[in-house]
C-alpha positions as CSV (number, residue, x, y, z in Angstrom):
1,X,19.5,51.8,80.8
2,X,17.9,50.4,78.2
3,X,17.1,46.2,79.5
4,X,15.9,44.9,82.7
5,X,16.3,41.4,84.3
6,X,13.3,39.9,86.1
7,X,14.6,36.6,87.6
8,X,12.7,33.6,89.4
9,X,14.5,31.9,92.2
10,X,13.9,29.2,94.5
11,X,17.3,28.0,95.0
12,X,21.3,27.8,94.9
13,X,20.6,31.4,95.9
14,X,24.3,32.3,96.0
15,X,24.5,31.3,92.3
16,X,21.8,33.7,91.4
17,X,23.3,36.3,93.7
18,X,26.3,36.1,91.7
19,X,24.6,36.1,88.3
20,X,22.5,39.1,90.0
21,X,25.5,41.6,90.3
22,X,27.1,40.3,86.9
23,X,23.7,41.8,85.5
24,X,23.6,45.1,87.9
25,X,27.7,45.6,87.1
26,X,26.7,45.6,83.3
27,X,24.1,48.3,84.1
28,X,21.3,46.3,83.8
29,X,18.3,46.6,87.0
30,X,17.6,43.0,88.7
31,X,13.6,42.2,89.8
32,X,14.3,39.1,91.8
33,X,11.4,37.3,92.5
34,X,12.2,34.2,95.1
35,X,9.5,31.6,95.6
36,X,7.5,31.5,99.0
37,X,8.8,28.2,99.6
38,X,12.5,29.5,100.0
39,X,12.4,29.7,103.9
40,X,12.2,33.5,105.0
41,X,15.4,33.0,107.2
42,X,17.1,32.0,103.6
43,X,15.5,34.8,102.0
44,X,16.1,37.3,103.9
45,X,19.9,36.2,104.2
46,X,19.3,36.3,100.6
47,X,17.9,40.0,100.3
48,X,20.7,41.0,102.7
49,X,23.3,40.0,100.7
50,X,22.1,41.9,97.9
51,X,21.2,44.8,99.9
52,X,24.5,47.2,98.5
53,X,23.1,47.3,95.6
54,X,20.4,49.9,94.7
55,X,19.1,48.5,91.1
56,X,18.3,45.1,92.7
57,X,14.8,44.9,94.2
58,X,12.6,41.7,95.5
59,X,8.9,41.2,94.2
60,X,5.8,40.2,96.1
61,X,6.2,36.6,96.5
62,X,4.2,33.7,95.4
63,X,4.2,30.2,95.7
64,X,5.5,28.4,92.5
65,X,5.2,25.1,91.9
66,X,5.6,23.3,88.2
67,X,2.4,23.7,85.7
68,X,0.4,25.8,88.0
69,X,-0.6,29.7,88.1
70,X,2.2,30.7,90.4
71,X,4.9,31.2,88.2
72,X,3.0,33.5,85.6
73,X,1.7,35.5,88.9
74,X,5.1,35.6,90.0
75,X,6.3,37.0,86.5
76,X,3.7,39.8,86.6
77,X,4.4,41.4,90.1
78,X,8.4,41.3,89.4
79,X,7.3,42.7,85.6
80,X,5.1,45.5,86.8
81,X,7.6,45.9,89.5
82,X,9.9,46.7,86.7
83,X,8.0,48.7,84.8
84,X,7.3,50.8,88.0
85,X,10.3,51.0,89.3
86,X,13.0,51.3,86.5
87,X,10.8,53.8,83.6
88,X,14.2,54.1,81.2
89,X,13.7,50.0,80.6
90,X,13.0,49.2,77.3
91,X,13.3,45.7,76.9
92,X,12.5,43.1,79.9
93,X,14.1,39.8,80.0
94,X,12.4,37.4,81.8
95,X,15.5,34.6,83.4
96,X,15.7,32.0,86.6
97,X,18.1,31.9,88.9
98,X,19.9,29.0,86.8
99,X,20.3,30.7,83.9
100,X,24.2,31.7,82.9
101,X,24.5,35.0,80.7
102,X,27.0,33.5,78.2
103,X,28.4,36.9,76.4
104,X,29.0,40.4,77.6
105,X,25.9,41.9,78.9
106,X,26.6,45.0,76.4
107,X,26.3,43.1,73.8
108,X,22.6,42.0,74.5
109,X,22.3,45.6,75.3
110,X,22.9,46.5,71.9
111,X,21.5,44.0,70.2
112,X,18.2,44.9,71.8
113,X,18.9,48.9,71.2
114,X,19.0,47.7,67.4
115,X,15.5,45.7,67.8
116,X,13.5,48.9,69.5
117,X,10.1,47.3,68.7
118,X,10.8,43.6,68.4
119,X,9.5,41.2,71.1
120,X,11.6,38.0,71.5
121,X,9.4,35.3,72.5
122,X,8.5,31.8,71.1
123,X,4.8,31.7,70.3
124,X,3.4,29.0,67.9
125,X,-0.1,27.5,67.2
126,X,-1.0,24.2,69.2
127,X,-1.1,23.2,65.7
128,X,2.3,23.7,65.1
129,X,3.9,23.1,68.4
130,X,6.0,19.2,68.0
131,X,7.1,19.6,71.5
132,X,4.5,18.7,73.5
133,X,4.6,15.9,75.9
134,X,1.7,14.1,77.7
135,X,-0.8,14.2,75.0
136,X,-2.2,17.4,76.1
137,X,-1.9,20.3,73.6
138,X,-5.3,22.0,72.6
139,X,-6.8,20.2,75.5
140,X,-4.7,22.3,78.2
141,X,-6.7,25.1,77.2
142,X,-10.3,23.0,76.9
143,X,-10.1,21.0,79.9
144,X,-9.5,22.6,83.6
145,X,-6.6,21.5,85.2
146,X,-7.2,22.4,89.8
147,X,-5.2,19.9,90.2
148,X,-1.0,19.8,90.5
149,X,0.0,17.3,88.4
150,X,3.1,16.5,90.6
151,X,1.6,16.3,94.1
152,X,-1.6,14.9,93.1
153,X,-1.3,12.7,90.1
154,X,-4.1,10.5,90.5
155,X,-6.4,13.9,91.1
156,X,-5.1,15.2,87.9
157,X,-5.4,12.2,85.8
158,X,-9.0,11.2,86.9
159,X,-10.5,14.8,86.9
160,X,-8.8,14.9,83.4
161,X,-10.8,12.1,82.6
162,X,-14.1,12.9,83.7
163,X,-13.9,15.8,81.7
164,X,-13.2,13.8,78.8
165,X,-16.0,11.4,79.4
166,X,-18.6,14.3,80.1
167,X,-17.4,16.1,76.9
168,X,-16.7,19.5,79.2
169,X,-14.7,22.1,76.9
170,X,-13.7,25.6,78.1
171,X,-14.0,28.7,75.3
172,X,-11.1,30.8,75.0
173,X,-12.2,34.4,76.3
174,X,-12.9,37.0,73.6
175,X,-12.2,34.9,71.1
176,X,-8.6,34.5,71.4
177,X,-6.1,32.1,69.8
178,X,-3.8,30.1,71.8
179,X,-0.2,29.4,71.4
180,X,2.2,28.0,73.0
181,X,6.0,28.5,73.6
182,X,9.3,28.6,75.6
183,X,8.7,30.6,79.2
184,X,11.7,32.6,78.8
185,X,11.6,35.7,76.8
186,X,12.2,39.1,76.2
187,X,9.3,42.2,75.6
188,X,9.1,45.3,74.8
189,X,7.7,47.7,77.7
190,X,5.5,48.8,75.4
191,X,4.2,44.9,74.5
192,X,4.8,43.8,78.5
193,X,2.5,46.8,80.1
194,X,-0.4,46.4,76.9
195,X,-0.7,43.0,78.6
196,X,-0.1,43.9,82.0
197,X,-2.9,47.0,82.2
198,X,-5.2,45.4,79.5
199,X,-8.6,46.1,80.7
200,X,-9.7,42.2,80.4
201,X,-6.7,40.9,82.2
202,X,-8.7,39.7,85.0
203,X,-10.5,37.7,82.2
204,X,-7.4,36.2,81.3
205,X,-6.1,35.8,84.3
206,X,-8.9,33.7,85.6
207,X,-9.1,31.5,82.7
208,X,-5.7,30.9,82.3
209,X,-5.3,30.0,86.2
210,X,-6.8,26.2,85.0
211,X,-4.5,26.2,82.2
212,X,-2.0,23.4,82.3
213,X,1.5,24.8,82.4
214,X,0.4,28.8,81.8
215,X,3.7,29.7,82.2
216,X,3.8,28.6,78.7
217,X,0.9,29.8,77.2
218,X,0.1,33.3,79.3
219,X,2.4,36.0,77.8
220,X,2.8,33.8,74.4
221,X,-0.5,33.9,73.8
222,X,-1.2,37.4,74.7
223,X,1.5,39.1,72.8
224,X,-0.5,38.2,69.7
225,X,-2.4,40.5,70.4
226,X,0.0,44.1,70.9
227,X,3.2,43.5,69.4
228,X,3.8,45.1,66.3
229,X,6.6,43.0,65.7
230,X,7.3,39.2,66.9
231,X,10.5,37.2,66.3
232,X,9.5,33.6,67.4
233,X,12.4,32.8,68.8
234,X,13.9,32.5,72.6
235,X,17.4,34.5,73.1
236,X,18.1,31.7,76.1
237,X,19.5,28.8,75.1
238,X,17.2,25.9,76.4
239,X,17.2,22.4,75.3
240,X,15.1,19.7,76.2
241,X,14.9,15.6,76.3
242,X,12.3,13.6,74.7
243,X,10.4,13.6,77.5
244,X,10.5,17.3,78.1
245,X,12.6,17.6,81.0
246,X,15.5,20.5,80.7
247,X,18.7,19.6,79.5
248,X,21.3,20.4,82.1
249,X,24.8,21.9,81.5
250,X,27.6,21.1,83.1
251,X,31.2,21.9,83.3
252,X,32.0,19.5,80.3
253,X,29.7,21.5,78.1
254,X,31.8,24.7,78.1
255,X,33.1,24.4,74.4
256,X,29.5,23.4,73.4
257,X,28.0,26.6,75.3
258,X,30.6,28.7,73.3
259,X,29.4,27.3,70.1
260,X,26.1,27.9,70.2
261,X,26.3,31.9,70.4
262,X,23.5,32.7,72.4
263,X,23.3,35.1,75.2
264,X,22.0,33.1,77.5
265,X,21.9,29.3,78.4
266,X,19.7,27.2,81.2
267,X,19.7,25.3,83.3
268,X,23.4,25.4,84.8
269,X,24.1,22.4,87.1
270,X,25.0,25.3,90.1
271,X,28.1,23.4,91.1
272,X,29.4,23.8,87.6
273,X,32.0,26.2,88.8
274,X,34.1,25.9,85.3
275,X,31.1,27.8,83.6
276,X,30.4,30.3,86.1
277,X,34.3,31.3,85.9
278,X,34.5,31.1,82.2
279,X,31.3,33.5,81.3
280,X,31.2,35.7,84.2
281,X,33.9,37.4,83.1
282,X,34.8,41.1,81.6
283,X,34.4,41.6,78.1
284,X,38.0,40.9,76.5
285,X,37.4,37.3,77.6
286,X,34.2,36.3,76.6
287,X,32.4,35.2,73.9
288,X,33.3,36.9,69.9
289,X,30.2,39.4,69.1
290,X,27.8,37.6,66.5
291,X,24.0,36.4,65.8
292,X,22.5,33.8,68.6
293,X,22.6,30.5,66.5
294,X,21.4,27.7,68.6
295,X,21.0,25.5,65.7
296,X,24.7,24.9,65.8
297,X,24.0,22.9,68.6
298,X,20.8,21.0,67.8
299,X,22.5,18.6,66.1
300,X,24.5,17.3,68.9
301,X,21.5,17.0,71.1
302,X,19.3,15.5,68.0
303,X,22.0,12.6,68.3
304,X,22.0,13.0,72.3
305,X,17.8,11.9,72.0
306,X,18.1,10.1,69.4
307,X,20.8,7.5,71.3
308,X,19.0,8.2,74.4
309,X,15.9,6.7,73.2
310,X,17.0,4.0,70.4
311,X,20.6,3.5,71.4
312,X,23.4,1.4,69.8
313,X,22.3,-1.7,67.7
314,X,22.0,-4.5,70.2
315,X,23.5,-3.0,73.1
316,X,20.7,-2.2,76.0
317,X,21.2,0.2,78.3
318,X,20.5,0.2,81.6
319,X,17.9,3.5,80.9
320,X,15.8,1.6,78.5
321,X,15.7,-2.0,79.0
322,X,12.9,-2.5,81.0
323,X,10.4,-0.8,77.5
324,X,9.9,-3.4,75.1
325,X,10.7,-3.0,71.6
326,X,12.4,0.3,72.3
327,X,15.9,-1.6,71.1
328,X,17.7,-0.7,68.3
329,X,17.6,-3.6,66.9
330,X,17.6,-6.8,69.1
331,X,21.6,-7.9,68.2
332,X,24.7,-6.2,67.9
333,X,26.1,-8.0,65.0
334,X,25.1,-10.8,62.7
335,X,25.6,-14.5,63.6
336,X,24.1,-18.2,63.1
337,X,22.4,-20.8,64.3
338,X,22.1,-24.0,63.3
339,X,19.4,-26.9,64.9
340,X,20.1,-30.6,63.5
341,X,23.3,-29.8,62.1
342,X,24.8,-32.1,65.6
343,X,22.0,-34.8,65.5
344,X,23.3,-35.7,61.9
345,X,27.0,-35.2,61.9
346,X,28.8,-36.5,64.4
347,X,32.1,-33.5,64.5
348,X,29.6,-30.9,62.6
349,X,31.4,-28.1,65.5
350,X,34.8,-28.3,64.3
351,X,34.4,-29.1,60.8
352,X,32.5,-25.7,60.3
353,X,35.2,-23.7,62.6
354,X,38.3,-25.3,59.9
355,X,35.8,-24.3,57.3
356,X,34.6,-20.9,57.9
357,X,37.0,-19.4,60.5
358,X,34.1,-18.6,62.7
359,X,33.7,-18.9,66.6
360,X,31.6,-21.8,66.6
361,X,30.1,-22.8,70.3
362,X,28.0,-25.7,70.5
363,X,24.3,-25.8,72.3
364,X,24.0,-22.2,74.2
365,X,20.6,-23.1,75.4
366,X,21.3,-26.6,76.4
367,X,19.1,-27.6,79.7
368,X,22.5,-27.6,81.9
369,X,25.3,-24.6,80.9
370,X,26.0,-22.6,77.6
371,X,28.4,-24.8,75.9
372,X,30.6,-22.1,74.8
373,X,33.1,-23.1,72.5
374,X,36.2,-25.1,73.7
375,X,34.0,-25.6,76.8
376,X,34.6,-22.2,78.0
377,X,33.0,-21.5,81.5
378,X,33.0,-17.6,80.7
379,X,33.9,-15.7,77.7
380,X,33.8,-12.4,76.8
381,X,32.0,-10.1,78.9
382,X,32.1,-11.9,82.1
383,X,29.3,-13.7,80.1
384,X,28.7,-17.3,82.5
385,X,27.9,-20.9,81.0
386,X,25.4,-20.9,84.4
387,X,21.7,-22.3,82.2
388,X,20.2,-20.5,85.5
389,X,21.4,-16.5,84.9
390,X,20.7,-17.6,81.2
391,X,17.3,-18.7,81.9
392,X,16.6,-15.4,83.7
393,X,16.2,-13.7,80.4
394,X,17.4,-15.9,77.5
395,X,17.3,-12.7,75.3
396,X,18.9,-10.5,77.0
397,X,21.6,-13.8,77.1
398,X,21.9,-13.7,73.5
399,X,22.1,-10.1,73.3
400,X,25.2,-9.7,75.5
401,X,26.6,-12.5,73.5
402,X,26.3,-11.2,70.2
403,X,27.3,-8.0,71.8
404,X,30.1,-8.8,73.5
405,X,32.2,-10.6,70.5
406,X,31.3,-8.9,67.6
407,X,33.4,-8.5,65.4
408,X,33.8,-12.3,65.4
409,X,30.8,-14.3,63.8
410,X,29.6,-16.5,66.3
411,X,27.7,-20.0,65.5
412,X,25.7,-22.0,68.1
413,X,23.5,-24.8,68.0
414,X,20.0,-25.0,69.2
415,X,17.2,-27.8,68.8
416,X,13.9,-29.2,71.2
417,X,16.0,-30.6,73.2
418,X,17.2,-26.9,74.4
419,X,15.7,-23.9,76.5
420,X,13.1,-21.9,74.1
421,X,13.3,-18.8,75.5
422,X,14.6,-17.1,73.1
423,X,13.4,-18.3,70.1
424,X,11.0,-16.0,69.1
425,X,13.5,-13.8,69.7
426,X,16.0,-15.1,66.8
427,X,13.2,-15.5,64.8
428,X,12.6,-11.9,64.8
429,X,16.3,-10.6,64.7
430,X,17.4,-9.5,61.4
431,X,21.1,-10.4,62.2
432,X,20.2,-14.2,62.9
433,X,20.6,-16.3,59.7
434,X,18.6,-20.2,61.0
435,X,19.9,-23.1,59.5
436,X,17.5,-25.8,60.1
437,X,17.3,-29.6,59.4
438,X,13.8,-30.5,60.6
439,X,13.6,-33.8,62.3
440,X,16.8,-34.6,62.8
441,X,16.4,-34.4,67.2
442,X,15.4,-38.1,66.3
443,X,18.9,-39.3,65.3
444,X,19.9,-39.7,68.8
445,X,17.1,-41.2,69.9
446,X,17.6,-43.8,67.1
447,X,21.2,-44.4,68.8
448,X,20.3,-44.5,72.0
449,X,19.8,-47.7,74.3
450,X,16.6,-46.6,75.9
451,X,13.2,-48.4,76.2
452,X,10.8,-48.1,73.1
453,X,8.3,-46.6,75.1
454,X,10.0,-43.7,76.8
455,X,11.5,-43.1,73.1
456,X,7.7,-42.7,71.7
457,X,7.1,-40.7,74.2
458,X,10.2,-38.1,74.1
459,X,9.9,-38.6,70.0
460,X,6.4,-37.1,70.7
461,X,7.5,-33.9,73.2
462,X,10.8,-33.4,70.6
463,X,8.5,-33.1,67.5
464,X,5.9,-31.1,69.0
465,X,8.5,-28.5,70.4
466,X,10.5,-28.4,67.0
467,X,6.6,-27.7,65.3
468,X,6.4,-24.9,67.2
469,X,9.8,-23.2,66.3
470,X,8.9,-24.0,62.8
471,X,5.9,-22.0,63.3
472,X,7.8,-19.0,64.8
473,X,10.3,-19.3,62.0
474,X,6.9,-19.2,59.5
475,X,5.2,-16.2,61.3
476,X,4.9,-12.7,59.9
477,X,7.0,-11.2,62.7
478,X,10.0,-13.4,61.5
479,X,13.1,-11.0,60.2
480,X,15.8,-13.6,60.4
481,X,17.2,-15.2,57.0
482,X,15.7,-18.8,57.4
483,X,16.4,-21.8,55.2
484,X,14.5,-25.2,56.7
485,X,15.3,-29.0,55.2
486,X,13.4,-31.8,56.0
487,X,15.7,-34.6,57.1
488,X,14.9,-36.6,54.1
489,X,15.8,-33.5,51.6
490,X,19.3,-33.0,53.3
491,X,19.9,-36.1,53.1
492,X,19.8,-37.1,49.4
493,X,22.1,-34.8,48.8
494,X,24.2,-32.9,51.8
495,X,26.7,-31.1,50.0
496,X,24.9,-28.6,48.2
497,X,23.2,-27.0,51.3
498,X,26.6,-27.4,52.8
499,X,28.1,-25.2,50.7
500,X,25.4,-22.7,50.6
501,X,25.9,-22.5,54.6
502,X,29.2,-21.6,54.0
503,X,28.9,-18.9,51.2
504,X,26.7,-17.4,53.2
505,X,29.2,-17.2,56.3
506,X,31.3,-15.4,53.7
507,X,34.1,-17.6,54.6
508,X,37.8,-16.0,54.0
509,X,39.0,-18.1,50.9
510,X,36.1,-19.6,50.2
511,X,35.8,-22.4,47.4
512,X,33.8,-25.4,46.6
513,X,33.8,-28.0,49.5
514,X,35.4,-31.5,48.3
515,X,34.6,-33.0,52.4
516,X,31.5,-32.5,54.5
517,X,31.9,-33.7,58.1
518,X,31.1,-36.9,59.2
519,X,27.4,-38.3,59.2
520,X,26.3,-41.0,61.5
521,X,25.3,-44.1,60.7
522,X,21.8,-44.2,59.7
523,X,21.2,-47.5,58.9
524,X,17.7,-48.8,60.1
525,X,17.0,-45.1,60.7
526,X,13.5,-45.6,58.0
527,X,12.4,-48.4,60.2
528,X,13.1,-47.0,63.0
529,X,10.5,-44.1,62.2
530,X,8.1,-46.5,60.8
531,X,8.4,-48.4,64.5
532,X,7.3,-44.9,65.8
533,X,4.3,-45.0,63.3
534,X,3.6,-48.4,64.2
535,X,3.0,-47.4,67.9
536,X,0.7,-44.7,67.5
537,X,3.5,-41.5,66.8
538,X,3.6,-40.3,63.6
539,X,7.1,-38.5,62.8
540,X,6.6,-36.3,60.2
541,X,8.9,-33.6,60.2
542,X,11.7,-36.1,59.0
543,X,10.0,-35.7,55.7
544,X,9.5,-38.9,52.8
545,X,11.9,-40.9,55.0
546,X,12.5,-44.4,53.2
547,X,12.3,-47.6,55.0
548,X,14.9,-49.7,52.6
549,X,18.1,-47.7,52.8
550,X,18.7,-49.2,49.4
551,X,16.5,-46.8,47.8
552,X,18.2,-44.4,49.8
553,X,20.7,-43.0,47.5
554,X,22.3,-39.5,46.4
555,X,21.2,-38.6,42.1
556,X,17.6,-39.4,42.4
557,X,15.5,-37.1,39.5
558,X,13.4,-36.1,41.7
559,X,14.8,-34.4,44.4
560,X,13.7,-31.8,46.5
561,X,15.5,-28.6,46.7
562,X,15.7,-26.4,49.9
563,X,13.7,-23.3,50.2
564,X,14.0,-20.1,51.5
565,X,12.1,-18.1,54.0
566,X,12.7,-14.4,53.5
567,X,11.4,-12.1,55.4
């Protein structure tokens, strides 16, 4: 007899019954210790059921409740209890009721008898602990913590602060370092009784009652100081989330149980009857003898957080979607938009789909519907043409459309005359490549047969709200690849940025362009702005916009040439 189980139960108490006599069969004595809040009809029901068998006793019990004293005091009466009871014990392994032994219990057995004097325990500095949660590391130890944390929140966090404020800080008794660590381990007797008869227990005892989480800190701090020999490392397998919550296996994790070699795993869903039928079994069917690796696992569950917390490039989960700026990156695939390509051409839409091959819709944010292509009223995705679920969150619009159809570049149109909402958004969105001819909203207004007045005064709302996407496409937080024109610059000569538009697109068989669609009529367009000037509106994101169309003419020497915004 030469290892002894203390376990902590609260419930599925016919799970841990069973794992009970799978660790009495294998000649290993049981400590059970069930929480007070387990009703005593249910525990003694429990006891009872265990009651045949003679190396399975029940501790004093406590009342154990997440973070607070409880649990440590419920680990020290079923420990001493073990110690009293059971003097062949050499080793104690502390385990709950949801832990699963994963290998024959012989061979823990023996790989213990080969480790007389080692303690297995994880025990690191606060220093060098990356696992915290909560912002409270050192400070668990400096602060005092009467509060629960789960039942009284608001108690917690405001005594928390007042300590802060006051600058309160608790010394560590005698002098002692703390560290920190997984709860479940396994001691020597000789290391286990040092620390359970040390003289200044009740020292420690009382300062680590308004520790935060001492179930963490108690034993792994306090092996430092009798083990002759520490391995700082847990021989349950125990993973947890980013936000420290336990991983939880179920039956679907039976092959990745069996890789990871260990002994022992937690926390087992208790209706995962697959892996209570697969590992408590006899010896000829479980698990090949060799060393606990758990780091054959941590990879998988690296890439569980990691898509957990950043996800799949422009796809938002339901988990995360309400923390901003948690995406992983805003769009799932690269696409473009283009504002005053319309205004100025009058069948810009399927000129660019015969060019480029490209699924090209037409104004996504228009004040009415999404005018998907071929007038569409849903396209992939279930994704509606309704301007009011669009309007509910215009980002999350563009996401899903992007999303939803990659794999096919998809062009849309945009200008002041649309929804905003997601501008800032494009602007910021690596994947969006912006084609912009500035100025161009006031083509149709030039063709329209509407009151010189009310054209002023849209002229005036149009330019301002096309300033202000300029100025998103100009700020610091812009990602997108951005190339503006001024109407007058596009003009002189529109084949060039044509066919930089379509390089770009990486159109299949691409060569040099010999037609550009079809520009409108823009004769008496300079007067037209000058009229605007004339009454008080001064148009000036058309750019050096002649009056006399005859000076209006493609080869002049001084042309201006495009830019770039990169960002």
């Amino acid at each position: 007899m030469s290892v002894g189980i203390v376990m902590l139960v609260h419930a599925d108490l016919d799970r841990a019954e069973q794992v009970a006599r799978h660790w009495s069969a294998a000649g290993c004595p049981v400590v059970i210790h069930a929480d007070a809040n387990v009703p005593a009809r249910t525990f003694r029901k429990f006891v009872k059921a265990l009651s045949d068998i003679d190396t399975i006793q029940f501790s004093p019990r406590h009342r154990c409740e997440w973070g607070t004293w409880g649990i440590v005091a419920a680990t020290q009466s079923a420990s001493e209890q073990m110690l009293r009871s059971f003097p062949d014990v050499r080793h104690v392994y502390l385990a709950s009721g949801s832990c699963l032994p994963l290998r024959p219990v012989q061979e823990l057995i023996d790989y213990l008898a080969a480790r007389p004097r080692t303690d297995f325990i994880e025990s690191a500095t606060t220093s060098d602990v990356p696992w915290t949660v909560g912002g409270l590391d050192s400070e668990r130890f400096t602060l005092r913590f009467p509060f629960s944390w789960k039942k009284h929140r608001r108690l917690f966090d405001g005594y928390v602060r007042l300590q802060r404020r006051i600058g309160l800080k608790r010394k560590m008794p005698n002098g002692i370092v703390p560290h920190l660590g997984s709860q479940w381990w396994c001691l020597t007797r000789q290391t286990l009784s040092a620390i359970l008869q040390d003289p200044e227990r009740d020292t420690y005892d009382r300062f680590f009652k308004r520790v935060w989480i001492p179930d963490e800190s108690y034993f792994q701090t306090l092996a430092r100081l009798y083990s002759g020999h520490i391995e700082s490392r847990s021989l349950t397998l125990s993973k947890f989330d980013f936000q420290g919550k336990p991983h939880i296996f179920y039956d679907d994790h039976l092959q990745l149980l069996r890789r990871s070699d260990c002994f022992v795993a937690r926390k087992i869903w208790p209706r995962a009857d697959r892996l209570y039928e697969a590992f408590l079994t006899d010896e000829a069917h479980a698990m090949k003898r060799t060393e606990p690796n758990p780091g054959k696992i941590d990879r998988i569950f690296s890439k569980a957080v990691e898509r957990r917390t950043r996800g799949r490039p422009g796809l938002y989960m339901q988990s995360r979607f309400p923390r901003k700026n948690w995406e992983n990156g805003m769009t799932g695939a690269k696409y473009s938009v283009f504002q005053g390509f319309t205004e100025l051409f009058s069948d810009f839409e399927p000129w660019l789909a015969r060019a480029t091959g490209c699924k090209v819709h037409g104004h996504l944010f228009a004040p009415d519907r999404a005018q998907f292509s071929s007038d569409q009223k849903v396209i992939n995705g279930a994704l509606s043409n309704s301007a009011a679920i669009r309007d509910y969150r215009p980002q999350a619009f563009l996401t899903n459309l992007i999303w939803n159809t990659r794999g096919e570049r998809q062009c849309f149109q945009h200008g002041p005359v649309d929804r905003q909402g997601a501008a800032m958004a494009m602007a910021r969105d690596p994947n969006a490549q912006i084609s912009v001819i500035s100025g161009a909203w006031a083509v149709p207004l030039f063709t329209s047969n509407r009151d010189f007045a009310d054209l002023r005064t849209e002229a005036a709302r149009l330019q301002k709200i096309e300033s202000e996407f300029l100025d998103k496409l100009r700020s610091p937080l812009a990602k997108a690849r951005i190339r503006i024109w001024t109407m007058a610059e596009f003009v002189e000569n529109p084949m060039e940025p044509l066919q930089l538009i379509i390089d770009e697109l990486g159109a299949k068989n691409a060569r040099r362009l010999t037609e550009a669609p079809k520009m409108v009529n823009l004769q008496g367009f300079g007067q037209f702005l000058q009229n605007l000037k004339n009454q008080g509106m001064h148009p000036y994101l058309m750019g050096d916009f002649p009056t006399d169309p005859a000076t209006h003419r493609p080869g002049r020497t001084n042309q201006r040439k495009p830019y770039l915004v990169k960002k």
